[in-house]
C-alpha positions as CSV (number, residue, x, y, z in Angstrom):
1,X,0.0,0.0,0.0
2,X,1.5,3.5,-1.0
3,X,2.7,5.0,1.6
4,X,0.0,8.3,2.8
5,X,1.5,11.7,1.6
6,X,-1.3,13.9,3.2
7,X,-2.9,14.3,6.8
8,X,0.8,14.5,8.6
9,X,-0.9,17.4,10.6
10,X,-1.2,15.2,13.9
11,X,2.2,14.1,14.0
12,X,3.7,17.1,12.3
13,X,4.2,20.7,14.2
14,X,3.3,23.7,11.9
15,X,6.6,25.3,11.3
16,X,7.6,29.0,9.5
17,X,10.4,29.7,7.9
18,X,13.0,29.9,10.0
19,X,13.2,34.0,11.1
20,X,16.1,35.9,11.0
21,X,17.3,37.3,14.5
22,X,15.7,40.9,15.3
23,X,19.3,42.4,15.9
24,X,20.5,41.2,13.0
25,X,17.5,42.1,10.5
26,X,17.0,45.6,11.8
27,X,20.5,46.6,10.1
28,X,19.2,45.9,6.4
29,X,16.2,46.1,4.0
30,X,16.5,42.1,2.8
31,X,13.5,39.9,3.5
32,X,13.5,38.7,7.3
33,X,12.5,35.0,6.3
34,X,14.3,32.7,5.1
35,X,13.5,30.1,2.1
36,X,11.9,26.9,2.8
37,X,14.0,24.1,1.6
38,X,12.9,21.4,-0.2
39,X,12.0,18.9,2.7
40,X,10.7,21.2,5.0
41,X,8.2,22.9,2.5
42,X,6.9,19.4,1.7
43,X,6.8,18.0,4.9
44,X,4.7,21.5,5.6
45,X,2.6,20.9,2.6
46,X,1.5,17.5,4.1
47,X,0.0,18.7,6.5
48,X,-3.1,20.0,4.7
49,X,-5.8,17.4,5.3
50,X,-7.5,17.6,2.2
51,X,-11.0,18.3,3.5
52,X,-14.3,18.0,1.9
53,X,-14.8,21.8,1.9
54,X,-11.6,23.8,1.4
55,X,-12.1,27.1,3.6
56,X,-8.7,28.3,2.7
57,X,-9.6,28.2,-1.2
58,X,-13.0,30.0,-0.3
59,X,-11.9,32.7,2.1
60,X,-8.7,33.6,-0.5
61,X,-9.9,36.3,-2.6
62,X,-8.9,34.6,-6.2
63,X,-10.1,30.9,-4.8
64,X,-6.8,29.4,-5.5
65,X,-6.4,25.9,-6.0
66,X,-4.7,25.9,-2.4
67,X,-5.1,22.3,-1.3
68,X,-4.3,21.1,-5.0
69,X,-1.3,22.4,-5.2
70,X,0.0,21.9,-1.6
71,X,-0.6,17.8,-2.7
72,X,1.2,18.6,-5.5
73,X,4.2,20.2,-3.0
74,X,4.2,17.5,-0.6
75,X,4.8,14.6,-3.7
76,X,7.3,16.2,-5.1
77,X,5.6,18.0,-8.0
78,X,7.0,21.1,-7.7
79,X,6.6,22.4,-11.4
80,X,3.0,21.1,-11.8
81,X,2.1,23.0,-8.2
82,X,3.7,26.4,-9.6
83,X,1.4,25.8,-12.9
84,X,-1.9,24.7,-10.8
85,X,-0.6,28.4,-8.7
86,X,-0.3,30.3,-11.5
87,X,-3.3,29.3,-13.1
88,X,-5.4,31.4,-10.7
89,X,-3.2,34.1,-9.5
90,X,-1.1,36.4,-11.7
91,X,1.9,37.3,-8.8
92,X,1.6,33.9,-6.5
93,X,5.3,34.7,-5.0
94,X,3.9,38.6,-4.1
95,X,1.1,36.9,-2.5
96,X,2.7,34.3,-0.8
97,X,4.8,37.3,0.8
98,X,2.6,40.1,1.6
99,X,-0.7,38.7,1.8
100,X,-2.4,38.5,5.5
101,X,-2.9,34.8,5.4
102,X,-3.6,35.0,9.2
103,X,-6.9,37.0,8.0
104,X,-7.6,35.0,5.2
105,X,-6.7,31.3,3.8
106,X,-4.3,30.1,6.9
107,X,-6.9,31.9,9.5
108,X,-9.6,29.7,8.0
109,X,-7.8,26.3,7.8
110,X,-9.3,23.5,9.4
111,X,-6.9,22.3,10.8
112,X,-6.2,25.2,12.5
113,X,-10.1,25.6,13.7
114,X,-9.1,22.1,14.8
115,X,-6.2,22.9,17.4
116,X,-3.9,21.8,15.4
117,X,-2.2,24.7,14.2
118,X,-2.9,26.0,10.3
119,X,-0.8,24.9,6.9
120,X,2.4,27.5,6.2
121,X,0.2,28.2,2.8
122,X,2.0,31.4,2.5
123,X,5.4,30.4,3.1
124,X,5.0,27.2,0.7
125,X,3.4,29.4,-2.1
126,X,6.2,31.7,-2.0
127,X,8.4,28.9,-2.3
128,X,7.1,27.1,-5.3
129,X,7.2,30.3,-7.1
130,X,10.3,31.2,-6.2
131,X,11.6,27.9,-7.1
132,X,9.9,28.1,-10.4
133,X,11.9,31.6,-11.2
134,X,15.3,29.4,-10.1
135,X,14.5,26.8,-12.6
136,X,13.2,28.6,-15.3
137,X,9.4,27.1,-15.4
138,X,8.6,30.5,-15.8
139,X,7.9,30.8,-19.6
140,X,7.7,34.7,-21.7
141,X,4.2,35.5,-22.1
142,X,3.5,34.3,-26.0
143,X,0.0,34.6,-26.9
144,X,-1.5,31.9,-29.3
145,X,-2.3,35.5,-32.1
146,X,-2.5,39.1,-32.3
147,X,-5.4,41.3,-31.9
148,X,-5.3,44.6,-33.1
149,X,-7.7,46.0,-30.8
150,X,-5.7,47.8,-28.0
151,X,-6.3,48.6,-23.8
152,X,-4.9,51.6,-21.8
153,X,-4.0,51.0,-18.2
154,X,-4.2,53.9,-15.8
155,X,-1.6,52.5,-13.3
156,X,0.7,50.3,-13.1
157,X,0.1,48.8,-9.1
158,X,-1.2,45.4,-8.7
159,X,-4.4,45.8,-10.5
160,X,-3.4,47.1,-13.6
161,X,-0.4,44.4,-14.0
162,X,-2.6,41.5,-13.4
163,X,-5.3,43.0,-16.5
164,X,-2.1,43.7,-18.4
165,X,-0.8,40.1,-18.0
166,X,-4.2,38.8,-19.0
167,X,-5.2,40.9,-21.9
168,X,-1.5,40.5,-23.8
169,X,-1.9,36.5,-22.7
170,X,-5.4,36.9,-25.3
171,X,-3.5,39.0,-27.6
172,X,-4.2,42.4,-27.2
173,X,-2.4,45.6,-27.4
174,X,-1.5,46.9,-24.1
175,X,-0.6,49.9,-23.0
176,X,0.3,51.2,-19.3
177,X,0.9,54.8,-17.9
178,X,2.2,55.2,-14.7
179,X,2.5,58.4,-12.6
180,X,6.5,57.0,-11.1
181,X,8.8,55.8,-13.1
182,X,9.0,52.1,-12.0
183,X,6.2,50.1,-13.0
184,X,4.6,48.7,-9.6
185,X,2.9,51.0,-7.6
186,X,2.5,50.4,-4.0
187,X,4.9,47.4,-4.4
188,X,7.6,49.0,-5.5
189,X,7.4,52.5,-3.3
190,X,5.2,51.6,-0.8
191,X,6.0,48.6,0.6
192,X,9.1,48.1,2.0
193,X,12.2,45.8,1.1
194,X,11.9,43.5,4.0
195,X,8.2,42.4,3.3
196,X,8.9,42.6,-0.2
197,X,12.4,42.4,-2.2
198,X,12.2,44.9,-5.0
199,X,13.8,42.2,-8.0
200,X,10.6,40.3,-7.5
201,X,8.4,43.2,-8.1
202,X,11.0,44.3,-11.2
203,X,11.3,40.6,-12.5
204,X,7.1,40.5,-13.1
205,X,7.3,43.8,-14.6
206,X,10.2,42.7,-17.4
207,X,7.7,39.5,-18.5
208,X,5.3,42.1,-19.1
209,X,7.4,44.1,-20.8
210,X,9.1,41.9,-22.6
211,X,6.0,40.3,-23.5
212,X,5.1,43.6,-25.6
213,X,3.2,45.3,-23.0
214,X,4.4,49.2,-23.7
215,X,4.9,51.2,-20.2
216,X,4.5,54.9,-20.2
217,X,6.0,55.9,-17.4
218,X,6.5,59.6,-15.0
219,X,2.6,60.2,-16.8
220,X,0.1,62.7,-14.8
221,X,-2.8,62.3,-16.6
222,X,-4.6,65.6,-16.7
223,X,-1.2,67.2,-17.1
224,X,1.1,65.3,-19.3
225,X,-1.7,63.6,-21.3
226,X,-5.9,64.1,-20.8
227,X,-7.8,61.6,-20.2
228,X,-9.8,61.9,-23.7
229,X,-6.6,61.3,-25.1
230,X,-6.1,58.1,-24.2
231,X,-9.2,56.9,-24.5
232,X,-9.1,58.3,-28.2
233,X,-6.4,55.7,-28.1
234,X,-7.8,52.8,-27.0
235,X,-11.2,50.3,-27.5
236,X,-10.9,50.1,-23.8
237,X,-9.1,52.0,-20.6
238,X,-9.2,50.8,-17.2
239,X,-8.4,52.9,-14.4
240,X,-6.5,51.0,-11.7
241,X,-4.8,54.5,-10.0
242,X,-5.1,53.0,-6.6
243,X,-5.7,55.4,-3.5
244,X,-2.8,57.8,-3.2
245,X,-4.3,61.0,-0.8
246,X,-3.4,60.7,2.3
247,X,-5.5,61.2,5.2
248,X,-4.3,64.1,7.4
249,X,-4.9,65.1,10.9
250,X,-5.7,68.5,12.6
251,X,-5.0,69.9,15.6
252,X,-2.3,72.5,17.2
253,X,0.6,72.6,15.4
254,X,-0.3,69.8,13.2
255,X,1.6,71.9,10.1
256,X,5.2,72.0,11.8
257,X,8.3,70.9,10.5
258,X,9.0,67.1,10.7
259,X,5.6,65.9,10.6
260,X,5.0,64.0,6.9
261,X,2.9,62.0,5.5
262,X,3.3,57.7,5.1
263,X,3.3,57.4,1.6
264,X,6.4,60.5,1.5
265,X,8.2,59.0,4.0
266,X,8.1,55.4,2.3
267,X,8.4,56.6,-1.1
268,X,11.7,58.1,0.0
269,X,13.1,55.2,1.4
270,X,12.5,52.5,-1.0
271,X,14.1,54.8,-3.6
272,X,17.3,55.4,-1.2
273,X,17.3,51.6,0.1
274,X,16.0,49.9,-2.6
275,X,17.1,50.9,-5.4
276,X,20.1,53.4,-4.8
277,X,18.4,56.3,-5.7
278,X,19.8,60.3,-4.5
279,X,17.0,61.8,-2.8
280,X,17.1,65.1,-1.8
281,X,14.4,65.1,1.4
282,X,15.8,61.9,2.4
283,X,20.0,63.4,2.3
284,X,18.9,66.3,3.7
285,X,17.3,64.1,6.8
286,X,13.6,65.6,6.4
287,X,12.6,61.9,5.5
288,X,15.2,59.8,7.0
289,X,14.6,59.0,10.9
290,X,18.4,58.6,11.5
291,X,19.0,59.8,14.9
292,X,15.7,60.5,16.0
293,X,12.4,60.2,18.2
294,X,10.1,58.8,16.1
295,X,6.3,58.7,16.6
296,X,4.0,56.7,14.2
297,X,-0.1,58.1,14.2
298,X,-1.8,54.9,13.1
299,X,-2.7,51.4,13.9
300,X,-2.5,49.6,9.9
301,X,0.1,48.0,8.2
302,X,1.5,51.2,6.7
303,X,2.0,52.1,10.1
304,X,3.8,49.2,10.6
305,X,5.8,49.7,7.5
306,X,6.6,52.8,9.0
307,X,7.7,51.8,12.2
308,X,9.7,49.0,10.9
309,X,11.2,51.4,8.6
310,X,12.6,53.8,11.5
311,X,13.8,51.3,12.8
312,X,16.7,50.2,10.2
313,X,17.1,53.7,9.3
314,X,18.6,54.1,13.1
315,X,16.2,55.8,14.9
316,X,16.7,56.9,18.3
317,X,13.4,55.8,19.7
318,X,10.2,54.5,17.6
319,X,6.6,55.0,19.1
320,X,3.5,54.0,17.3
321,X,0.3,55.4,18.5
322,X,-3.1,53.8,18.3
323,X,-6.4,55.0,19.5
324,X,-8.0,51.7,20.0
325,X,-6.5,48.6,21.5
326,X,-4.1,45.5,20.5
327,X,-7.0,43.3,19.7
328,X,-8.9,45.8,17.4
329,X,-6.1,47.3,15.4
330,X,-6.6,46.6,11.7
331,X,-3.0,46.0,11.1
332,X,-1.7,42.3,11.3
333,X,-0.5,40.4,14.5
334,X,2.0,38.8,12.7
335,X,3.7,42.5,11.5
336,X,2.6,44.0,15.1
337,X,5.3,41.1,16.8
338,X,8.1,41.7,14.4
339,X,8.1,45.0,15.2
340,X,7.8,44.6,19.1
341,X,10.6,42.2,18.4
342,X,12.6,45.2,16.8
343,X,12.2,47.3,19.3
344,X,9.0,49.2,18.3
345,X,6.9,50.5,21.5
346,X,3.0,50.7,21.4
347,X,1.4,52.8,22.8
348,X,-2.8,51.5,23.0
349,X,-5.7,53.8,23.5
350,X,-3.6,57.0,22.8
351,X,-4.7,59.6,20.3
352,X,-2.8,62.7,18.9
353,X,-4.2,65.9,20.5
354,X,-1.6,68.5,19.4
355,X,2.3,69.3,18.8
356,X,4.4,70.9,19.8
357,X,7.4,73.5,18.5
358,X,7.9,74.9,15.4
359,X,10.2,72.1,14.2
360,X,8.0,69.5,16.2
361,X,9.7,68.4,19.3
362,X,6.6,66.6,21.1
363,X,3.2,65.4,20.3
364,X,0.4,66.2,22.6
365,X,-1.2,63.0,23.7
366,X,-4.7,61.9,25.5
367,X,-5.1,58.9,26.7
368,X,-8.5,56.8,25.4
369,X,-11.0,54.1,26.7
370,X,-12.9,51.8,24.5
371,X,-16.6,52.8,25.0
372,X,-19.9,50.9,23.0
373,X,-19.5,49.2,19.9
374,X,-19.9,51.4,16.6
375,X,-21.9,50.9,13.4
376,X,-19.0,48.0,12.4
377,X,-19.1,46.5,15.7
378,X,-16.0,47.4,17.1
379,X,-15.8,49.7,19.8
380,X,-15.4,53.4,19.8
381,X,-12.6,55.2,21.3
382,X,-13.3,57.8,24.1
383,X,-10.9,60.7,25.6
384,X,-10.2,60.0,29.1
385,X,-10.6,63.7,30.5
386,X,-7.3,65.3,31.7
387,X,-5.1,62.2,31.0
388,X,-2.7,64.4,28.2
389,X,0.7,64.1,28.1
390,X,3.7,65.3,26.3
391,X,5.8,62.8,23.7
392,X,9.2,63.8,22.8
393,X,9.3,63.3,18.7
394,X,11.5,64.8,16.1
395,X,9.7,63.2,13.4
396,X,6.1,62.7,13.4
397,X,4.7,60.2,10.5
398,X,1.0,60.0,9.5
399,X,-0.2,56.9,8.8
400,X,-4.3,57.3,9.1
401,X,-4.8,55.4,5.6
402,X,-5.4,56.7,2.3
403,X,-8.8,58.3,-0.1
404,X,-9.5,58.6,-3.6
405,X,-7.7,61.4,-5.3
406,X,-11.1,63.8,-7.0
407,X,-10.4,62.3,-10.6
408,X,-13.2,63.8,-12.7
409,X,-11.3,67.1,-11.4
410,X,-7.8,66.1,-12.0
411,X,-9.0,64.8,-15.6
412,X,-11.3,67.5,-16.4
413,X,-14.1,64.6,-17.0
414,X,-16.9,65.5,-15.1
415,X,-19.3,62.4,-16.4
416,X,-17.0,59.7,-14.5
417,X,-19.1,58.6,-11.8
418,X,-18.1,58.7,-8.5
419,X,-19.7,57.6,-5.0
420,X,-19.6,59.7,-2.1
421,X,-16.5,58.4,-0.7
422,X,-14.7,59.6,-3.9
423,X,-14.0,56.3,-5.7
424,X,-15.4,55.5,-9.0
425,X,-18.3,53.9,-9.4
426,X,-18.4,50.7,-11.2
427,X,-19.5,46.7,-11.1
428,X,-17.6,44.6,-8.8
429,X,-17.7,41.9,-10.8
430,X,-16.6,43.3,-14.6
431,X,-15.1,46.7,-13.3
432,X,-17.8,48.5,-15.5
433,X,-17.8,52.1,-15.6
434,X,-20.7,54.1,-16.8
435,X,-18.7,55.5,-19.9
436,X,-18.6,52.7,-22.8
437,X,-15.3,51.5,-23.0
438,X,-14.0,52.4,-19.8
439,X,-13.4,50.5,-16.7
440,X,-12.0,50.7,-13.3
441,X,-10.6,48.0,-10.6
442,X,-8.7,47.8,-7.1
443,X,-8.2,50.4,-4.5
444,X,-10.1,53.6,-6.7
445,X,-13.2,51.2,-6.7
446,X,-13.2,49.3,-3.3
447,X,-10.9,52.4,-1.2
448,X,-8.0,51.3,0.1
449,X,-7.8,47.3,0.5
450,X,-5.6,44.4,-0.1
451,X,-3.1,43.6,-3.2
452,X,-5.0,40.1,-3.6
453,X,-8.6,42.0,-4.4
454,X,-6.5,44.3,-6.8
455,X,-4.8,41.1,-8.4
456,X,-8.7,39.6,-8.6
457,X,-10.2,42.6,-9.6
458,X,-7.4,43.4,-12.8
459,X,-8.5,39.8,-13.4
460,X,-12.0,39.5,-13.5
461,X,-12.0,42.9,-15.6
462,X,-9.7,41.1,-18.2
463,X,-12.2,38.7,-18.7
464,X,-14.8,41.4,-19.2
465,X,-13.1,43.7,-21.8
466,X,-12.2,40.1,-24.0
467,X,-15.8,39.3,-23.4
468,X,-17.2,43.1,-24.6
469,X,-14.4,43.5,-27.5
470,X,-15.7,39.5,-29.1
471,X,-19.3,40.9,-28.5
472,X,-18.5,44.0,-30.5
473,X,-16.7,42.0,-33.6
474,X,-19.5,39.8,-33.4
475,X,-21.9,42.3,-34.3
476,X,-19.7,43.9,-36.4
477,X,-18.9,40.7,-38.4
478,X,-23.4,40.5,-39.1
């Protein structure tokens, strides 16, 4: 009888990667885990039991073929569990790194539910992908024919790649522009190195591009190029911009020197770490926490990017605070320990009430109480009267999450529909617009969320524009 390949998770411990050591990451941007090997991601992979009703495929936003290709892992098939990846998810190796599996497939794994502690899916996705990079079972993107009709991609962040990928896969012409000059959006200036190496963001951008997708890149559109323009251009356009304005905060002295904004303070460091570029704000120290008492305003995970950041930059002191408590801050667990780990301080249940000095020197806090549950369920915050005190802090970052930029302002197109929250208007499920021809998906439709519903989103809207273009040479062929 052939020995049982599955079902190892009662005589099998869950087991990460192994982690490097906190003194030791802190010094550098590179990736704090380490790569499975061989063995250990198939003795990991066996430990999914192959259940009737797969809530890990079902909770993961593009209802990958999780336990299928974990089988495939723990025999040996390493090649054939990349493909059966692949198949469903256009960047399974950015996934495997940045997604919050603890929220979403590993947080539902039965396993897990049963005590026994959840499948690594993460850690082994990331591994078959980056195996199939090391082995070359990533193949150029060839499609079977041309088409002549051509797309327009507003953005080149997770979205907009993943419709890119699948509308040059079918044969269309493909055209991305891009506000930076790296293709990648959030994944290559916002997120930093040690969640996400930047060569795995570039080497997904050069298949595209070598695959005939055309990038058009350090593009405003409403000042470099209109919007009418390029969809003059193009049978379709979809608008995948993400969520780029940041939320700011008020209060006494909130306009001093040395308080910035998260997606600044990011941008600037990826460029310097990352990928060796000069930048002024960060040379001249106005970005770079070097020496410093840091305080972080938020409780997500660009606040923990932020922190995390400080940190390897050789801050003096990092502070994060957060208005609500451990258990209900958005951001994940998993980031939330390496940071403690690094050296970060929490402070729960504190809110911003002021600063202090004209270059800031000290952040007003109050101190907060979680009163009754609000409209989501989770409980509001309250002030604690007369509980303020003073925070040293050369350096104040605001991470308070990000809106919708006012597009039909900033492209002079007054007819795009919008909701009241500022993002565009359009069908979940086809990332249907209003205007003929013109589609939107990710962060400008849902506000800001996760890079797995951008990836599904830039998916499902490929799948629409094929479907509407053969509709429309359908009719035209009658």
């Amino acid at each position: 009888m052939a020995k049982q390949p599955m079902l190892k998770f009662v005589t099998t411990d869950r087991q990460m990667p192994e982690k490097r050591g906190a003194d030791l990451r802190k010094q550098d941007f590179d990736e704090i885990y380490a790569e499975f090997a061989a063995t250990k991601a198939a003795e990991q992979a066996s430990r999914c039991s192959q259940c009737g009703v797969p809530y890990c495929q079902s909770h993961c936003p593009l209802h990958n073929n999780i336990p299928d290709w974990l089988r495939l892992t723990a025999t040996g098939r390493l090649q054939e569990a990349y493909e059966t990846s692949q198949a469903t998810n256009t960047f399974p190796e950015i996934c495997g790194r940045i997604c919050p599996q603890d929220r979403l497939c590993e947080g539902n794994c039965v396993i897990e539910q049963s005590g026994h502690g959840t499948v690594t899916i993460g850690s082994v996705e990331k591994y078959i992908t980056d195996t199939a990079w090391e082995q070359g079972w990533v193949q150029p993107i060839t499609p079977a024919s041309e088409r002549k009709e051509s797309v327009g991609i507003i953005g080149a962040g997770p979205g907009g790649l993943a419709a890119a990928d699948m509308l040059r896969r079918a044969g269309l012409q493909v055209t991305v522009y891009d506000r930076y000059d790296r293709a990648g959006g959030l994944l290559t200036y916002g997120i930093p190195g040690f969640k996400l190496e930047k060569d795995v963001v570039m080497r997904r951008c050069e298949q595209l591009e070598q695959a005939g997708v055309r990038f058009v890149q350090n593009c405003n559109i409403g000042e470099d190029m209109s919007f009418e323009e390029i969809r003059a251009q193009h049978d379709a356009v979809v608008i995948a911009t993400g969520v780029y304005k940041s939320r700011d905060l008020g209060g006494p002295g909130s306009g001093a020197q040395g308080i910035v904004k998260a997606i600044d303070y990011l941008t600037a460091s990826n460029r310097a770490a990352n990928f060796g570029d000069t930048v002024p704000e960060f040379e001249s120290g106005e970005l770079n926490a070097a020496g410093k008492k840091v305080v972080v305003i938020g409780g997500g995970d660009t606040a923990m990017d932020c922190v995390r950041t400080a940190i390897r930059q050789g801050a003096e002191s990092v502070k994060c605070l957060y208005r609500r408590d451990r258990a209900n801050m958005p951001g994940s667990q998993r980031e939330t320990q390496n940071a403690e780990e690094e050296g970060v301080v929490f402070e729960w249940l504190t809110a911003p009430k002021g600063f202090k000095g004209d270059a800031v020197n000290a952040v007003t806090v109050q101190k907060m109480r979680l009163g009754l549950p609000d409209a989501s369920g989770r409980q509001s915050p309250e002030l604690i009267e007369g509980s303020d005190y003073d925070e040293p802090a050369d350096l104040v970052i605001k991470a308070l999450g990000f809106e919708p930029e006012d597009l039909p302002t900033l492209w002079g197109c007054p007819e795009l529909e919008v909701t009241r929250w500022g993002t565009v208007k359009a069908e979940f499920t086809s990332g249907r617009t209003a205007l003929p021809g013109v589609y939107a998906v990710g962060d400008i439709v849902r506000g800001a969320s996760l890079v797995v519903w951008a990836i599904k989103d830039g998916r499902d809207c490929a799948d629409a524009i094929l479907a509407d273009l053969n509709a429309k040479s359908a009719i035209a062929a009658e």
